[in-house]
DRENKERO-794681 format. One record per residue: residue in three letters; x, y, z negated of N, C-alpha, C in turn. Coordinates in pm, whole numbers, padded with zeros to 5 digits, always signed. Atoms other than C-alpha are relative to their C-alpha. Layout:
<atoms>
ALAXYZXYZXYZ ...
</atoms>
This chain:
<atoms>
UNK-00057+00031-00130+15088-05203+05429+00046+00128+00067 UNK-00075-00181-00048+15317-04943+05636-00062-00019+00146 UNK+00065+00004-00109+15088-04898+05946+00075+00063+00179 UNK-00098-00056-00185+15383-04736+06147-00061+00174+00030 UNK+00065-00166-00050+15333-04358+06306+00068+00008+00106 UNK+00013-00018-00172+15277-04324+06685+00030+00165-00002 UNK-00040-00119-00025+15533-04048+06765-00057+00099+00085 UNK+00113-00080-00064+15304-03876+06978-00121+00030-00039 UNK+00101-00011+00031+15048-03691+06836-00093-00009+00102 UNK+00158-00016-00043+14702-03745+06916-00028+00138+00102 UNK+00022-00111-00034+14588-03527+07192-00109+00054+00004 UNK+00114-00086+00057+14270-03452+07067+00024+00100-00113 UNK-00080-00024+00118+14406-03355+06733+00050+00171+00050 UNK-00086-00112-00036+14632-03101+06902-00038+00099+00070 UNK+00058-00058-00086+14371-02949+07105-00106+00065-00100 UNK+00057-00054+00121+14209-02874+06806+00047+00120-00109 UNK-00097-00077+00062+14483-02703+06636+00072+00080+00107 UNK-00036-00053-00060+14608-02559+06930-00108+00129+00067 UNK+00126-00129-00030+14248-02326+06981+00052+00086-00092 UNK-00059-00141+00128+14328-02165+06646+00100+00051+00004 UNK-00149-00017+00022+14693-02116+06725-00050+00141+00133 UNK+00019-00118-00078+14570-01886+07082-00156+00081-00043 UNK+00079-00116+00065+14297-01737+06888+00038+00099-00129 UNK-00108-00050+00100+14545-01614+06663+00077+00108+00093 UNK-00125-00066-00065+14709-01444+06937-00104+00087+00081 UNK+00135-00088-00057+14387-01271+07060-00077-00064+00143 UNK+00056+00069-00087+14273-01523+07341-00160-00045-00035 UNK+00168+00067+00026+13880-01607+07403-00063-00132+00059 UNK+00023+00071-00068+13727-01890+07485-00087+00047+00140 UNK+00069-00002-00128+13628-01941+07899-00123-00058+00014 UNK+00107+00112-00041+13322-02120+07950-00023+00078+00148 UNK+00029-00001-00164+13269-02183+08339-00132-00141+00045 UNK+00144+00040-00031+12990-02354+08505+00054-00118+00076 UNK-00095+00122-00097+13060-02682+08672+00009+00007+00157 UNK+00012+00018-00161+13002-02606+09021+00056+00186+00045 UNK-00033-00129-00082+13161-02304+09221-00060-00009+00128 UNK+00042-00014-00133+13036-02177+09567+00141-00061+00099 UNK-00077+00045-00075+13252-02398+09819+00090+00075+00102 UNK-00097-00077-00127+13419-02075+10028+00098+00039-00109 UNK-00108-00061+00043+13608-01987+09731+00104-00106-00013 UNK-00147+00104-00008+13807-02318+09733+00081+00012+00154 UNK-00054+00036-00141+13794-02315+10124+00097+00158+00008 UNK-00078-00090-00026+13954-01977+10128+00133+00016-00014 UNK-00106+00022+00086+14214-02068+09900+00092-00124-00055 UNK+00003+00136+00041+14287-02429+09928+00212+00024+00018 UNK-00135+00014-00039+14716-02352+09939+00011+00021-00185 UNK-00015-00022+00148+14638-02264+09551+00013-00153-00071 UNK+00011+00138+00071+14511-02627+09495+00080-00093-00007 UNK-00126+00119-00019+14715-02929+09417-00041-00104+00123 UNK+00056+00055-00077+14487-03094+09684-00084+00050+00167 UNK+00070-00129-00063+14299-03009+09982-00143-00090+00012 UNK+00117+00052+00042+13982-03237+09947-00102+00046-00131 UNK+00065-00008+00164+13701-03120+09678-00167-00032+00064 UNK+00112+00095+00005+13377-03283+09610-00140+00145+00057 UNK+00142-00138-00017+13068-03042+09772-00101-00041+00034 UNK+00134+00059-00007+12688-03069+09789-00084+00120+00025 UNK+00054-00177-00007+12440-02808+09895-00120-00002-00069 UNK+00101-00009+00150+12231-02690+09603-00144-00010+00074 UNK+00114+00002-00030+11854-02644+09626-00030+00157+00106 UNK+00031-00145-00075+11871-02271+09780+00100-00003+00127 UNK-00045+00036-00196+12094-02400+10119+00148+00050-00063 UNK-00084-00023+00014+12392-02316+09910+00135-00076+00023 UNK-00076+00062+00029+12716-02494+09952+00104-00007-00121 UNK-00116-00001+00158+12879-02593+09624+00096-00088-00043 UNK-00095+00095+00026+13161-02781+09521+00002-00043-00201 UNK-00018+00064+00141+13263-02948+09194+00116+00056-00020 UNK-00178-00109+00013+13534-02716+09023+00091-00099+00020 UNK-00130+00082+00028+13901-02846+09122+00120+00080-00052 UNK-00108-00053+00029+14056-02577+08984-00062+00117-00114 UNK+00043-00093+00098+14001-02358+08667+00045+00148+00029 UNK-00073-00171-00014+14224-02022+08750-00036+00038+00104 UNK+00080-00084-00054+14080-01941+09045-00183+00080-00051 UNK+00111-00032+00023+13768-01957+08870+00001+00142-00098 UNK-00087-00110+00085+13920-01721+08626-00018+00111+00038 UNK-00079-00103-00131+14043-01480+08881-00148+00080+00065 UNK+00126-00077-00033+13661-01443+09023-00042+00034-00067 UNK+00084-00050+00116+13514-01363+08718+00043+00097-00079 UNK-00050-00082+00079+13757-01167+08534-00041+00162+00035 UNK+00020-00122-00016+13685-00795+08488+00109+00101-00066 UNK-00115-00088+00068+14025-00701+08366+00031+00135+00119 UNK-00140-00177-00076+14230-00381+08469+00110-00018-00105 UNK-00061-00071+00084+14553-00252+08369-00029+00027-00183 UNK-00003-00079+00131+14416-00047+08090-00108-00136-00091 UNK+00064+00099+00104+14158-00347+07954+00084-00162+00064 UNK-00032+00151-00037+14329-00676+08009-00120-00062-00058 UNK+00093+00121+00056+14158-01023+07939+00128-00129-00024 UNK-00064+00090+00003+14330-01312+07754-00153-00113-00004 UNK+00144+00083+00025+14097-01631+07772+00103-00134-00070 UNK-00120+00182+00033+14234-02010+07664-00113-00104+00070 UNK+00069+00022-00039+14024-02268+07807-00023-00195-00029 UNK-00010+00149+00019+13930-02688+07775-00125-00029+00072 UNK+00099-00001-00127+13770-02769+08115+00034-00174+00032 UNK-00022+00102-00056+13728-03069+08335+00003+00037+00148 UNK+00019-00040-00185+13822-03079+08698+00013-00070+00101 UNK-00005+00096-00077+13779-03279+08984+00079-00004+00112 UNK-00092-00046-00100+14061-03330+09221+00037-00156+00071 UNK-00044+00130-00113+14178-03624+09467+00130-00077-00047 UNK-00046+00084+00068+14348-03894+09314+00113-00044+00108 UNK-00078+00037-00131+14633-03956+09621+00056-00152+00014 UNK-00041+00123+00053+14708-04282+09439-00105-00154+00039 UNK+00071+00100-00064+14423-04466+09477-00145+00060+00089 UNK+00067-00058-00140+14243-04252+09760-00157+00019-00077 UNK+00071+00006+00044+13967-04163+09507+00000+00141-00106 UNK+00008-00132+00100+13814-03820+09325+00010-00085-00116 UNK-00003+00027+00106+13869-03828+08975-00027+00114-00080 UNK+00025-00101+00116+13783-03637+08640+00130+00045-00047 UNK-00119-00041+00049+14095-03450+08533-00033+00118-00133 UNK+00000-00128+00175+14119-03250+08127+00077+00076+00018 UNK-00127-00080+00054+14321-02988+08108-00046+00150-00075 UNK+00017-00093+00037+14379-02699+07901+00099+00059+00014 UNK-00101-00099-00037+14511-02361+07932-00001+00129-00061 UNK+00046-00188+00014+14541-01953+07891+00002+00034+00092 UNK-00091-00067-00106+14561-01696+08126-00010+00139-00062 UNK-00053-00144+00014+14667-01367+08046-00008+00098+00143 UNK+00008-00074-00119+14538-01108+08322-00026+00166-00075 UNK-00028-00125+00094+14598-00728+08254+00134+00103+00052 UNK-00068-00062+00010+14868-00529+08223+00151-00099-00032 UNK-00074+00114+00058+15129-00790+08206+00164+00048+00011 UNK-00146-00046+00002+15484-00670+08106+00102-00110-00076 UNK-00062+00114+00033+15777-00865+07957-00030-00022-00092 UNK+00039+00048+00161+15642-00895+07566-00159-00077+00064 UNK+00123+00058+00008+15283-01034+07739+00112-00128+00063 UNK-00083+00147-00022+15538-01338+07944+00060-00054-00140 UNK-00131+00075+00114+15738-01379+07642-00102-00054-00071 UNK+00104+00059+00103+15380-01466+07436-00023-00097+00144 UNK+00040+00109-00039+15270-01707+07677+00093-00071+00012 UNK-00137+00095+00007+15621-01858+07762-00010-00043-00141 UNK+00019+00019+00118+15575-01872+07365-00096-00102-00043 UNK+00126+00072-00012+15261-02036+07353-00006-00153+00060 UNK-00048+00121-00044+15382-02243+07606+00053-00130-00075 UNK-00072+00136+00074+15638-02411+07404-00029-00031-00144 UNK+00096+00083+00137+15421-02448+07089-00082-00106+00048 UNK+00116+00117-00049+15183-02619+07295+00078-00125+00016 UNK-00109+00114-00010+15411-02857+07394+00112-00072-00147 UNK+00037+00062+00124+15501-02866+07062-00021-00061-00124 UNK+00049+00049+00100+15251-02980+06883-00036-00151+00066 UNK+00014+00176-00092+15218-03285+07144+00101-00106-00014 UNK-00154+00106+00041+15574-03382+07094+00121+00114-00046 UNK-00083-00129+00076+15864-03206+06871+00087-00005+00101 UNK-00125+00035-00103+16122-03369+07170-00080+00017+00157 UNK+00010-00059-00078+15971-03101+07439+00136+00022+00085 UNK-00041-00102-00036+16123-02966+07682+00008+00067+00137 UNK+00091-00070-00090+15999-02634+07870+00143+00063+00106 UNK-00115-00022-00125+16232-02558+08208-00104+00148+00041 UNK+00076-00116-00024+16179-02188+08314+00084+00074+00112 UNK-00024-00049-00102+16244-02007+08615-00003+00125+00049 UNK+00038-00123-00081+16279-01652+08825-00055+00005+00125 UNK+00049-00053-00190+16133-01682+09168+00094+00117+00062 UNK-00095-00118-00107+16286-01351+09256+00111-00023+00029 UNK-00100+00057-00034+16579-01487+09228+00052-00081+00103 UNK-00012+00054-00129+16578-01711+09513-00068+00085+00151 UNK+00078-00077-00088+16316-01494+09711+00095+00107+00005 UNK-00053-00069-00095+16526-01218+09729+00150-00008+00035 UNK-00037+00074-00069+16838-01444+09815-00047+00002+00154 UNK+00078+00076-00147+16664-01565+10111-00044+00144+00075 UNK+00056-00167-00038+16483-01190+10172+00160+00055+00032 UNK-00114-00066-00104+16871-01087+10230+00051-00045+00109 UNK-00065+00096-00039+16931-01342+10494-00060+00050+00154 UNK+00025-00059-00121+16708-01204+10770-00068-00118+00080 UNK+00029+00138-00015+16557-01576+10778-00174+00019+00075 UNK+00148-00008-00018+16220-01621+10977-00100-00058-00071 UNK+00072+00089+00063+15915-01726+10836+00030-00102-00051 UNK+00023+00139+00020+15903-02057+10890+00153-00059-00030 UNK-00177+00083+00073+16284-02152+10814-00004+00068-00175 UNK-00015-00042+00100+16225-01920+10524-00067-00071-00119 UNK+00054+00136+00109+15975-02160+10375+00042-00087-00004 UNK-00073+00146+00012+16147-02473+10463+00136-00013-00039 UNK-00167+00003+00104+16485-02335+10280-00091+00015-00119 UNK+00058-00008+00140+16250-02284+09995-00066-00181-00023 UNK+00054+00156+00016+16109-02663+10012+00116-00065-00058 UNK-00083+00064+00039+16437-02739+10028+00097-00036-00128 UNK-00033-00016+00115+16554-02564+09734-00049-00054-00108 UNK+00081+00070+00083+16256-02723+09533+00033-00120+00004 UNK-00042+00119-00032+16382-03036+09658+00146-00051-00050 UNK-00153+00026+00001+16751-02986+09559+00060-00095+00116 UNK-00053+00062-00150+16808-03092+09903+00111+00087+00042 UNK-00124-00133-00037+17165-02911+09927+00031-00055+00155 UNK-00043+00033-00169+17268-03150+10290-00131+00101+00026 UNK+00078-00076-00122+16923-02993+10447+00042+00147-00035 UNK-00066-00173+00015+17064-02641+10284+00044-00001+00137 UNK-00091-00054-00065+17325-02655+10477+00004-00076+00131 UNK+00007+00059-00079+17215-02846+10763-00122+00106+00132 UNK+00065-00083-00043+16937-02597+10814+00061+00158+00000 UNK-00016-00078-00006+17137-02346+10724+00096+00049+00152 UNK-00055+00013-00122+17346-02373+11006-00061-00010+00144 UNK+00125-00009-00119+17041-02384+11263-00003+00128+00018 UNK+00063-00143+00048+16972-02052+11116+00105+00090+00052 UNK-00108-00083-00083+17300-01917+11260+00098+00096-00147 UNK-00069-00056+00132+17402-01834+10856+00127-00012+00021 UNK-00133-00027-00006+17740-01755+10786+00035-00083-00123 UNK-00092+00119+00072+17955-02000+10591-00019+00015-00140 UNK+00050-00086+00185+17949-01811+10258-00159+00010-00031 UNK+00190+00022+00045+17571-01756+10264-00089-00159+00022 UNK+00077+00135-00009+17489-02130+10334+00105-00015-00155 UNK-00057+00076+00145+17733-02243+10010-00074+00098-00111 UNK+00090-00022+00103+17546-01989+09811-00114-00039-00048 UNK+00175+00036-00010+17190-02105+09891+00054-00181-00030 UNK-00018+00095+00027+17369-02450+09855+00053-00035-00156 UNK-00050-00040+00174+17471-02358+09440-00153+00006-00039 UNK+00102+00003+00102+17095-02326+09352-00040-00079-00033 UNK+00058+00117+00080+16950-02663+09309+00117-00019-00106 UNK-00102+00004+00163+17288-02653+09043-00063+00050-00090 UNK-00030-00073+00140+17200-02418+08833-00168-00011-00068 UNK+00087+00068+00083+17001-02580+08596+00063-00007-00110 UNK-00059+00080+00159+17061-02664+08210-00042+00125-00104 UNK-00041-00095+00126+17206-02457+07920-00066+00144+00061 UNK+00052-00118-00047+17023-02103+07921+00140+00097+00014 UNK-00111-00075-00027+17359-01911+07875+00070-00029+00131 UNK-00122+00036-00116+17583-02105+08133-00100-00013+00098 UNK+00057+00009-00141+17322-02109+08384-00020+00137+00069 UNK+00023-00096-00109+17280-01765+08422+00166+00083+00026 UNK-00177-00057-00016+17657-01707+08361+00022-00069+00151 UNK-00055+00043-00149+17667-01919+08686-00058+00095+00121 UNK+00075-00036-00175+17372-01775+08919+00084+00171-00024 UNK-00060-00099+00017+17557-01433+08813+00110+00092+00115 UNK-00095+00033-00109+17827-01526+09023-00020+00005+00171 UNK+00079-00004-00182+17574-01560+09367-00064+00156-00018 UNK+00093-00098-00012+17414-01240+09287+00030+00071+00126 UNK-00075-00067-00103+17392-01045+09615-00095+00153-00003 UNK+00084-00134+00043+17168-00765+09542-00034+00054-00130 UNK+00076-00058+00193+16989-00535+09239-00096-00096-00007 UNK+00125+00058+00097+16651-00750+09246+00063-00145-00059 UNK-00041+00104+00093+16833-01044+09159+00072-00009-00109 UNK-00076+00010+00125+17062-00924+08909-00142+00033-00105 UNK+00168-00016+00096+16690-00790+08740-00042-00134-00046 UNK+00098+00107+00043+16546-01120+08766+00072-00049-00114 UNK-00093+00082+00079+16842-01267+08569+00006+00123-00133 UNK+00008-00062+00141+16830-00959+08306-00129-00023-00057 UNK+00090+00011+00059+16470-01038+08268-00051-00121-00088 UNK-00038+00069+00048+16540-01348+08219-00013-00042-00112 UNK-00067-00004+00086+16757-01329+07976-00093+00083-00136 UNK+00078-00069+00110+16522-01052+07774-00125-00050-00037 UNK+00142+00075+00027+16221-01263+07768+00042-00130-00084 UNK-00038+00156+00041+16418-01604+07631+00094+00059-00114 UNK-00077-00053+00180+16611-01329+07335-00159-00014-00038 UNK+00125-00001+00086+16215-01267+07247-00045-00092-00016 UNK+00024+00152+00046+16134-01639+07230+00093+00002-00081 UNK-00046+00058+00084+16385-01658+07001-00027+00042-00113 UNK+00100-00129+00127+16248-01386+06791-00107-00074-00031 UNK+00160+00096+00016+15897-01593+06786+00055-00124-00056 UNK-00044+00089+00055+16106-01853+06673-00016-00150+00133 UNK+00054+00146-00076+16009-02103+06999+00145+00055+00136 UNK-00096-00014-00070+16339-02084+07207+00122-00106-00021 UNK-00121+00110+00044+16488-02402+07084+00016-00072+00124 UNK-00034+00081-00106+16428-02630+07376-00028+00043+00116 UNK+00013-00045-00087+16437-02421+07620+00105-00041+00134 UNK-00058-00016-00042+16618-02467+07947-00016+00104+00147 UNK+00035-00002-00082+16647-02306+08271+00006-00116+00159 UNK-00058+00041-00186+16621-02389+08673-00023+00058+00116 UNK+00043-00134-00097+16645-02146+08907-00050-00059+00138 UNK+00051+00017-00099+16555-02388+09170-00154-00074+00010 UNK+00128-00025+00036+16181-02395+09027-00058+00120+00137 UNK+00075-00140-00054+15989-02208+09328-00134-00086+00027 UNK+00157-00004+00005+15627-02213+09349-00046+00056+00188 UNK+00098-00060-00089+15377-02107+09667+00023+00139-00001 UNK-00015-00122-00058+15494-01749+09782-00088+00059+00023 UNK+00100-00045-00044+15226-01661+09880-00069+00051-00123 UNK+00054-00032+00113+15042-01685+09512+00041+00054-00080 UNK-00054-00050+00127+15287-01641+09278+00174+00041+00021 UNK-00118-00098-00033+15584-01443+09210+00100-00041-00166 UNK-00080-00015+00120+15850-01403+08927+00010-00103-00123 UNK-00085+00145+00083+15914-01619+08598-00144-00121+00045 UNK+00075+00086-00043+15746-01964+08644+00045-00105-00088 UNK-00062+00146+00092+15773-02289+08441-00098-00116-00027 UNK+00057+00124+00004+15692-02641+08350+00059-00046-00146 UNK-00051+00051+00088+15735-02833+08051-00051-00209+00034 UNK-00025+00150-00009+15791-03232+08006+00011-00039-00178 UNK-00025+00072+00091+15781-03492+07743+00025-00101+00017 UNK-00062+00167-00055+15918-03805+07674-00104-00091+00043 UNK+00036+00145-00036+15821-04107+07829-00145+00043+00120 UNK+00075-00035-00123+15621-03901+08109+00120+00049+00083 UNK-00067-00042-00066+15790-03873+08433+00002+00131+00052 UNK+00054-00148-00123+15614-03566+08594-00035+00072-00150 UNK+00019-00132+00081+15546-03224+08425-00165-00031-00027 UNK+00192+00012+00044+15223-03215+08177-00043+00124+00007 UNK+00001-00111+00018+15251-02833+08164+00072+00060+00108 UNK-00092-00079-00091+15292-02577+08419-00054+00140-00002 UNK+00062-00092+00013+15244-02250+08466+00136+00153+00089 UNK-00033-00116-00024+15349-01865+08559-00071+00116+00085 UNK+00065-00097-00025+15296-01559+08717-00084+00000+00133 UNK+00075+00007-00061+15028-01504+08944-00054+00102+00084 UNK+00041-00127-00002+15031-01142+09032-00057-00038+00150 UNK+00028+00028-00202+15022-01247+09488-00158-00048-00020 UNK+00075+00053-00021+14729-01433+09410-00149+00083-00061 UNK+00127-00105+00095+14543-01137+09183-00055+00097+00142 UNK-00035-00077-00116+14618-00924+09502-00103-00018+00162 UNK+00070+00039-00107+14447-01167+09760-00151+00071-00040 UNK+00097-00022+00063+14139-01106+09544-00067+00169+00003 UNK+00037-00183+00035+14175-00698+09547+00006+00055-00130 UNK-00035-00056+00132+14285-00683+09218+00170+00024-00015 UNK-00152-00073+00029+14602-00492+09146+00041-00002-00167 UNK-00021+00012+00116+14676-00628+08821+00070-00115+00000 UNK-00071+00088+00046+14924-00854+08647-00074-00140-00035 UNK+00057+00113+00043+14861-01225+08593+00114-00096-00053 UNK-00073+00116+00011+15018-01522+08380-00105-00156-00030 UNK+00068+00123+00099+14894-01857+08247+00081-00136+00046 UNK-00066+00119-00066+14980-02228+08236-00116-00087-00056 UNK+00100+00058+00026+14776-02538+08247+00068-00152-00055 UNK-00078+00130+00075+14850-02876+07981-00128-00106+00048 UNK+00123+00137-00016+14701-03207+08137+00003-00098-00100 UNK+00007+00114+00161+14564-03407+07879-00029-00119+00046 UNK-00009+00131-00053+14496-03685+08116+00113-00058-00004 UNK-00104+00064-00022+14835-03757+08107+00050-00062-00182 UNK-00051+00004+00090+14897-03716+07765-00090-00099-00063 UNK+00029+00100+00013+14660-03979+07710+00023-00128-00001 UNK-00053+00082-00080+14743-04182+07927+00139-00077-00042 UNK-00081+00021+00017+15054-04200+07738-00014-00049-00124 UNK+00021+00016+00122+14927-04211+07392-00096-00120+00042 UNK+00029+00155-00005+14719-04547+07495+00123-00113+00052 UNK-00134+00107-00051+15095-04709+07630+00055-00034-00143 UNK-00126+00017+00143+15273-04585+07259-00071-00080-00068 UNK+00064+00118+00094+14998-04740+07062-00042-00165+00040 UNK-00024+00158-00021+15099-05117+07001-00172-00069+00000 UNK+00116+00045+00056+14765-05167+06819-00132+00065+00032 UNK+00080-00081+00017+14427-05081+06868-00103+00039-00128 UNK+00069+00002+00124+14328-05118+06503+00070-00107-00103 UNK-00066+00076+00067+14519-05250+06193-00082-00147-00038 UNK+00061+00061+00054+14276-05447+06046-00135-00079+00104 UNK+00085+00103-00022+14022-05748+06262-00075-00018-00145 UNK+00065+00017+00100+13769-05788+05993-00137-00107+00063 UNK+00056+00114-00036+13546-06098+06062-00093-00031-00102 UNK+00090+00034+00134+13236-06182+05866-00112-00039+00127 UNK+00085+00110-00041+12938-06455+05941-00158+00075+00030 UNK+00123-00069-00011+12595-06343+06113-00126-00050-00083 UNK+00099+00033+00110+12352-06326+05866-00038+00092-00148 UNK-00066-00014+00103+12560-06166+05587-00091+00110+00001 UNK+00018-00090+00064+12410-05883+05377+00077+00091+00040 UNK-00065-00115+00014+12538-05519+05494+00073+00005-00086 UNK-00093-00065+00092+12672-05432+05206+00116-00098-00027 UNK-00162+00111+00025+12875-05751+05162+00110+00067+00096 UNK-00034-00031-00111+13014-05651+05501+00108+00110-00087 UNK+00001-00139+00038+13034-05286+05352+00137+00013-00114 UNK-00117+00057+00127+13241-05401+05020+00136-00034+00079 UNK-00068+00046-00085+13478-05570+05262+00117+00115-00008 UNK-00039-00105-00066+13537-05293+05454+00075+00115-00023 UNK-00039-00122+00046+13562-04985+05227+00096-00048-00070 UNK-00121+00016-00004+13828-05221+05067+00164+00046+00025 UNK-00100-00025-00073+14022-05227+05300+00055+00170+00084 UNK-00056-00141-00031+13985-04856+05410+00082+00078-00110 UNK-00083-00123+00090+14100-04717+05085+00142-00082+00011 UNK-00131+00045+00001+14391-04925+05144+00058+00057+00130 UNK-00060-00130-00152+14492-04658+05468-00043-00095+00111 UNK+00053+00075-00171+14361-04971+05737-00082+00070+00069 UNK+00087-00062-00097+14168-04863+06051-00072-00155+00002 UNK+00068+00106+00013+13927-05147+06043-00074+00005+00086 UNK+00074+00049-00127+13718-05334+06325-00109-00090-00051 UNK+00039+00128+00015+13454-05551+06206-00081-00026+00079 UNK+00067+00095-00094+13274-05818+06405-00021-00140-00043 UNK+00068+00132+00054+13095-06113+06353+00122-00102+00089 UNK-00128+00101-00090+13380-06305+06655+00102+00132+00055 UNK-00115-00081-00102+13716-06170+06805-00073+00077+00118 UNK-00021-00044-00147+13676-05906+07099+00043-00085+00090 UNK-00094+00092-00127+13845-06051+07435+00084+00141-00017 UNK-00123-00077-00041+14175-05835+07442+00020+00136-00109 UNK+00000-00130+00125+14126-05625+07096+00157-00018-00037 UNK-00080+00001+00057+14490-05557+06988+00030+00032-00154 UNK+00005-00041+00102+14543-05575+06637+00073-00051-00086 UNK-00160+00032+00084+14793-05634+06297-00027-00123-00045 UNK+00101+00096+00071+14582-05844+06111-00150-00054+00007 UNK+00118+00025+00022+14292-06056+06086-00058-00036-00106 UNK+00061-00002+00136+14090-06065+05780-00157-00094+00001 UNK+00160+00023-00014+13703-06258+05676-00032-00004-00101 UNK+00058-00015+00081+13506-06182+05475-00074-00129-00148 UNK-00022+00075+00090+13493-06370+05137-00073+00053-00178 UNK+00039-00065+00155+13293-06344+04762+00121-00055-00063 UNK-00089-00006+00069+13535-06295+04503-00055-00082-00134 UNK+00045+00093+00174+13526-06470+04123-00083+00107-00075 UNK+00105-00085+00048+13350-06158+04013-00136+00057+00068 UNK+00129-00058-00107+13071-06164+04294-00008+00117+00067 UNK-00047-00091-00098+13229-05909+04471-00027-00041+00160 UNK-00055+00080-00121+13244-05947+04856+00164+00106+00063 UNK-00104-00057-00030+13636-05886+04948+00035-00089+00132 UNK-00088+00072-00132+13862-06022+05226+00115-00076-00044 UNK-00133+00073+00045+14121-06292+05263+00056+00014+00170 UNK-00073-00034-00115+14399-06236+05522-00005-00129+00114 UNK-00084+00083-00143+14491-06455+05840+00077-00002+00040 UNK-00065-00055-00120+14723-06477+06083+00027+00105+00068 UNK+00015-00142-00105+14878-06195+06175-00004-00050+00153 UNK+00005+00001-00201+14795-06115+06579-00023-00097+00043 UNK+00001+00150-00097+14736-06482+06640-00138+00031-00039 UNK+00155-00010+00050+14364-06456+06494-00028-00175-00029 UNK+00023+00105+00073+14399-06809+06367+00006-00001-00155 UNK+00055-00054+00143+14282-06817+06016+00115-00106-00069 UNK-00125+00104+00086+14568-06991+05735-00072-00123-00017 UNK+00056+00083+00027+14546-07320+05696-00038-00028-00165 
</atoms>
């Protein structure tokens, strides 16, 4: 029987093969403790995807929370410098606020981070890393990558206050070009500098023609940099050989405050939202008092679950049905049958309620006092007449 192959690998599987792939590249495993002291979230809650986290006060009057975030945890613990970096990789659980149905939840994810000395050959290995990870989850990735500086110092020539300066950056994340230029015009901008800031949610796609476009807006040196760095980090992905599905989008911006320079997300089919995200982190090394480089990105495997229980039709080829009473091994005979024949087999004395499956089978002695199986109904679980 041809059992079919669920184009999405397994994301256990891949989480398996994906340790050896960043321990290959000199990454260590993290182990973190499940509970952090509750001021380091409260200090830092613009990092989180949330602002709710679960807290309880230990036995010594402590206040502690339930981790909702792995890279800060990172960040406190690390003892890198410059001259010693730290790569780690990590497969945590984390608890964060469910906005959906107004309820904490358990969230998987795994990650690296690269803290150190971080120059363009350490981005180009994780951007690298990146899009292996992605993958080995699905071959029809694909990782969208970004400059920050590029828009930041845009906006940094504009003379923009604070608070308009973040809400042209919302906007840009938004590809909201009317509020561009709706706000831009509040702002007292000049005609030409609102249609420029109104060209970035464009430039998206092809890696060549996108930066052949933002090329065109450049209005200073740090942005023509961002766009040569770009460009020299996505030739060395191609060198590593992982630069196939790459695209950019320069209107990728992140939290200012934390993070700075390249930045990215990756996607797969048949998920709407990004399973993978990630980039640099240096603003947020800084809050901390560390003057050192930071990258990493984090792959939710809740999702990728979540997706791999939609693709699979079946939850088992083979219903295998046999009478209470029966001899194990009859059972057993059955069974191993049918496994060397490649089935995933279920047996049970009656149907589940809501088991999905190809075939139903029961157990039967053969003319040589064997015990084998005789088929059924496929998916109906009514036995032939």
């Amino acid at each position: 029987m041809d059992t079919g192959e669920i184009k999405l690998k397994a994301a256990e599987e891949a989480t398996l093969r994906l340790r050896g792939i960043y321990q290959k590249y000199g990454y260590k495993k993290f182990r973190m403790g499940r509970f952090e002291e509750y001021s380091l979230y409260a200090a830092n809650a613009d990092f989180l995807k949330g602002d709710k986290v679960i807290t309880f006060t230990d036995l010594d009057g402590r206040l502690l929370a339930m981790k909702p975030d792995v890279t800060l945890s990172i960040i406190k613990n690390s003892r890198a410098t410059k001259e010693n970096g730290e790569k780690f990789y990590y497969i945590e659980n984390v608890y964060r606020e469910d906005k959906e149905s107004n309820n904490f939840r358990e969230v998987s994810q795994m990650g690296l981070e690269f803290i150190g000395n971080v120059d363009d050959y350490g981005l180009t290995e994780v951007l690298s890393l990146a899009a292996r990870t992605l993958a080995e989850i699905d071959d029809e990735y694909i990782l969208e990558i970004s400059n920050m500086e590029f828009v930041t110092e845009l906006l940094g020539s504009m003379n923009l206050s604070y608070d308009n300066y973040v809400h042209m950056l919302a906007l840009i994340r938004q590809k909201n070009t009317d509020g561009i230029r709706k706000i831009g015009k509040q702002c007292g901008l000049r005609e030409e500098q609102i249609e420029v800031l109104a060209q970035i949610p464009g430039l998206y796609g092809d890696v060549d023609d996108t930066i052949k476009r933002a090329r065109k807006l450049v209005v200073n040196t740090p942005m023509a940099d961002a766009l040569d760095q770009l460009r020299d980090v996505l030739k060395a992905m191609n060198e590593m050989d992982e630069g196939r599905r790459i695209q950019l989008d320069l209107s990728i911006v992140n939290d200012i405050d934390y993070y700075n320079g390249i930045i990215f997300r990756g996607f797969i089919k048949g998920v709407s939202s990004n399973v993978l995200s990630g980039g640099q982190y240096d603003r947020a090394m800084k809050i901390f008092g560390r003057h050192v480089g930071a990258v990493g990105f984090a792959l939710y495997l809740d999702e990728l679950g979540r997706l791999e229980r939609e693709k699979q039709e079946f939850d088992v080829d083979v219903l295998l049905i046999y009478e209470e009473g029966m001899k194990p091994y009859q059972v057993a005979q059955a069974v191993a049958g049918l496994r060397k024949q490649g089935y995933s087999v279920r047996a049970d004395i009656c149907e589940p309620e809501g088991l999905k499956y190809k075939e139903k089978y029961v157990v039967c002695e053969t003319l040589s006092g064997d015990f084998s199986a005789i088929n059924a109904d496929r998916k109906t679980g009514k036995e032939e007449a």
